[in-house]
C-alpha positions in Angstrom: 30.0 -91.7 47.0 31.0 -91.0 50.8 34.6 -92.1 49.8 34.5 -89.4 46.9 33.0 -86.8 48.8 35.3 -86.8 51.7 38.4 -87.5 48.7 37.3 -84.4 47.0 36.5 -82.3 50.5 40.3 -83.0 52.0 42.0 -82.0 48.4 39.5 -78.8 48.5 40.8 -78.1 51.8 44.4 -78.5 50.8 44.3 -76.3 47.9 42.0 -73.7 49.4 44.7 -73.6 52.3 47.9 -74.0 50.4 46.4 -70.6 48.6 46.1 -68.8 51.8 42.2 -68.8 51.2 39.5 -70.4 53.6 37.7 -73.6 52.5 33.6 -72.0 53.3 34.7 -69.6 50.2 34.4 -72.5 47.4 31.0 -74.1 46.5 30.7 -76.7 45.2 28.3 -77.4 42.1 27.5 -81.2 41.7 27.0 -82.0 37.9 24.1 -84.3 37.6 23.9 -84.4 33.7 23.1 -87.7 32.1 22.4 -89.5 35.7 19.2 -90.9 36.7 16.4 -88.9 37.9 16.9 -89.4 41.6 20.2 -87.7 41.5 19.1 -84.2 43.3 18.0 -86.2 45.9 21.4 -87.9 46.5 23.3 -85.0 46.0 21.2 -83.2 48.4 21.6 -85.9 51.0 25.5 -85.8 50.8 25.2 -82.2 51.5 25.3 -81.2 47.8 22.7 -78.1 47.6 24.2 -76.6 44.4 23.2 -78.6 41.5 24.6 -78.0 38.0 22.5 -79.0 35.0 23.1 -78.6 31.1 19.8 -79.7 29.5 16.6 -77.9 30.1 14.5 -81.1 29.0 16.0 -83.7 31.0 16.3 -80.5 34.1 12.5 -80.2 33.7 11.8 -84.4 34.2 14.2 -84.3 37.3 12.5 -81.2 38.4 9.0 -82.9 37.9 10.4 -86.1 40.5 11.7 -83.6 43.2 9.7 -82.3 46.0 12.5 -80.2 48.2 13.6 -77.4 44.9 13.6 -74.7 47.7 16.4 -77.0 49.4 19.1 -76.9 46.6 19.9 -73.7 44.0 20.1 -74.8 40.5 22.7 -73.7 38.3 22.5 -73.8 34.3 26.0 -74.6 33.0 25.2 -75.8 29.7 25.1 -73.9 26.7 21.8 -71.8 26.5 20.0 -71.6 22.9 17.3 -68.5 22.8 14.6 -70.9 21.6 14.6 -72.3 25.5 15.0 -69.2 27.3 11.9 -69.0 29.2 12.5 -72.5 30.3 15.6 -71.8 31.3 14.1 -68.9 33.5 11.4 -70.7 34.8 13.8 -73.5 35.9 17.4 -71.8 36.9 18.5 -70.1 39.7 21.9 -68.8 38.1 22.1 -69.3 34.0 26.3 -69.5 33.7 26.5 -69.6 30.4 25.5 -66.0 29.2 27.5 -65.5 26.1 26.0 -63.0 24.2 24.3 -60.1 23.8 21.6 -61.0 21.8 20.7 -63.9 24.7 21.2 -61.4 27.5 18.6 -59.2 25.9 16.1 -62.1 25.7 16.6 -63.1 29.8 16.3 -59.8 30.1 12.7 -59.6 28.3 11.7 -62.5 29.8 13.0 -62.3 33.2 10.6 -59.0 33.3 7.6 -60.8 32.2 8.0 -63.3 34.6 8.2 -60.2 36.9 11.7 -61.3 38.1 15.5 -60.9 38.4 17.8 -63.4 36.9 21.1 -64.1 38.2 23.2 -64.8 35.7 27.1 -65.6 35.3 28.4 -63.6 32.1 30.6 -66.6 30.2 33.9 -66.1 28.7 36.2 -67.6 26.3 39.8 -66.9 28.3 41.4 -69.2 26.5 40.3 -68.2 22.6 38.9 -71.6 22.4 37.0 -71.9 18.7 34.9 -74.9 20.0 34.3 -73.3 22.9 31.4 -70.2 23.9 31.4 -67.1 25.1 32.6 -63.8 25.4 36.1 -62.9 24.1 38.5 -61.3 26.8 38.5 -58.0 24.5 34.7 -57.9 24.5 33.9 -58.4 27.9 34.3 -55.4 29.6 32.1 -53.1 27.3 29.8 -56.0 26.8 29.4 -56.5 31.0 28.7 -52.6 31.0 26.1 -52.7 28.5 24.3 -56.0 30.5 24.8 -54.5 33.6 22.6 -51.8 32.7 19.4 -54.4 31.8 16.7 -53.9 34.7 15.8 -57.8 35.3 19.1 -59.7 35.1 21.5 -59.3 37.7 25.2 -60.3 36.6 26.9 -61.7 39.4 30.2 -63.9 38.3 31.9 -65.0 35.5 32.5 -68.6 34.0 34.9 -70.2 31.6 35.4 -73.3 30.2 39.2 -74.0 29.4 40.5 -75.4 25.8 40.7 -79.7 25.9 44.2 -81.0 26.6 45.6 -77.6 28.0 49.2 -77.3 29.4 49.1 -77.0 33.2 51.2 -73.5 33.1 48.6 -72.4 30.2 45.8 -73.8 31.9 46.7 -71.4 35.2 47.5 -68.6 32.7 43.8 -68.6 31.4 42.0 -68.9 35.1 44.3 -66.1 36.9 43.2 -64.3 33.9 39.5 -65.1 34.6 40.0 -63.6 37.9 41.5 -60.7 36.3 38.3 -59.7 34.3 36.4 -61.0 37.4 37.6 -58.4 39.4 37.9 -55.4 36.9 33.9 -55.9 36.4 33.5 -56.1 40.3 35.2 -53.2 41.0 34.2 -50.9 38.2 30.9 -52.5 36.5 29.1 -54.4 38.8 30.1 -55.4 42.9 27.7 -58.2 42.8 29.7 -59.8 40.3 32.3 -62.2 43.2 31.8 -65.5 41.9 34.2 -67.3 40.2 32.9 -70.6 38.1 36.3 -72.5 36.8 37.4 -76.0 37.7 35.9 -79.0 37.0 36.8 -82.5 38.0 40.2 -83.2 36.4 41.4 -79.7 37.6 39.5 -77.7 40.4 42.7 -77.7 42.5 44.3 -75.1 40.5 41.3 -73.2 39.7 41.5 -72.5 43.8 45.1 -71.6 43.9 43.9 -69.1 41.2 40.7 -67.8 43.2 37.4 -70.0 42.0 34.7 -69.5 43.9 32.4 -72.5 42.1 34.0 -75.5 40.9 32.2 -77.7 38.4 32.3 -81.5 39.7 30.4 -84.5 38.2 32.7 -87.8 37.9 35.1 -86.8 41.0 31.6 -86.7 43.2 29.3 -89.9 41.1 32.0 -91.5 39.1 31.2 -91.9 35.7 28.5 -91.0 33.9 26.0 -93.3 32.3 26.4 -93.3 28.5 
């Protein structure tokens, strides 16, 4: 793990720099999907404090096992189905994976019966992936002025997930225009909306060079997962 973490640390550095952008401006979000409960406490250890999770049943068991939740902030990145919504706001710090209107509605109910704000990334289909979720780059802007005007969610970044098997050219096409939208909603919508989720273990480098602010790593931090 050391060996990984310092591996993936340098090549952060390198991109971040090669980009003209400074290293403390990328955060990484260890993926702890599918491994064993004591996970949090590892990453946490190594200096991982954001923790990315996809299940909200096998979040809660790990949540049951860990006694320092202040410590880390929890990040859903899965994909969110309204039947576990309150779950999912009991549990999350930041739900990524907001990609529609009809679930922003529902954190938006809940999150005021729970008397409080949800953070929330709004999550968008850049690269018109059809086995992929999320908003379409058409929809987004009216659809991030129509959330951004809900009283107990508070939408600050954007997500995408790119299409399998992606060109590299196309691949840096579809995050510089993720930053794109990211920026039109900051400056016109909503200015808490900075962060940048894109990059995950096979390509976080050139998510950097194109501005991510969160990059998605599980198997370049714990090697692979457990089947």
């Amino acid at each position: 793990m050391e060996n990984r973490l310092q591996r993936v640390n340098s090549r952060i550095q390198n991109a971040a720099i090669k980009s003209g952008r400074s290293p403390s401006n990328i955060t990484v979000i260890a993926v702890t999907k599918s491994f064993p409960i004591g996970i949090w406490d590892f990453a946490l250890q190594n200096n991982l404090a954001t923790i990315g999770e996809s299940r909200i049943q096998e979040t809660e068991i790990k949540r049951k096992k860990f006694s320092k939740r202040k410590k880390i902030e929890l990040h859903l990145i899965g994909h969110l189905q309204s039947n576990k919504v309150r779950k999912a706001v009991q549990l999350f710090d930041i739900i990524q994976t907001v990609d529609s209107l009809k679930l922003a509605n529902q954190i938006n109910t809940i999150s005021g019966q729970e008397t409080q704000t949800q953070n929330i990334f709004l999550q968008v289909n850049t690269g018109g992936d059809p086995n992929k979720y999320g908003f379409s780059p058409k929809e987004i802007i009216a659809v991030a002025k129509e959330i951004s005007e809900m009283k107990d969610i508070s939408i600050t970044g954007i997500m995408t997930i790119p299409p399998n098997n992606i060109s590299k050219g196309n691949l840096k096409t579809v995050y510089k225009e993720t930053r794109k939208i990211r920026d039109k909603i900051q400056a016109s919508i909503e200015k808490r909306c900075k962060n940048l989720s894109m990059g995950m273990s096979n390509d976080y480098e050139i998510a950097i060079s194109e501005g991510a602010t969160h990059i998605r790593l599980g198997t370049a931090l714990f090697g692979e997962r457990p089947q």
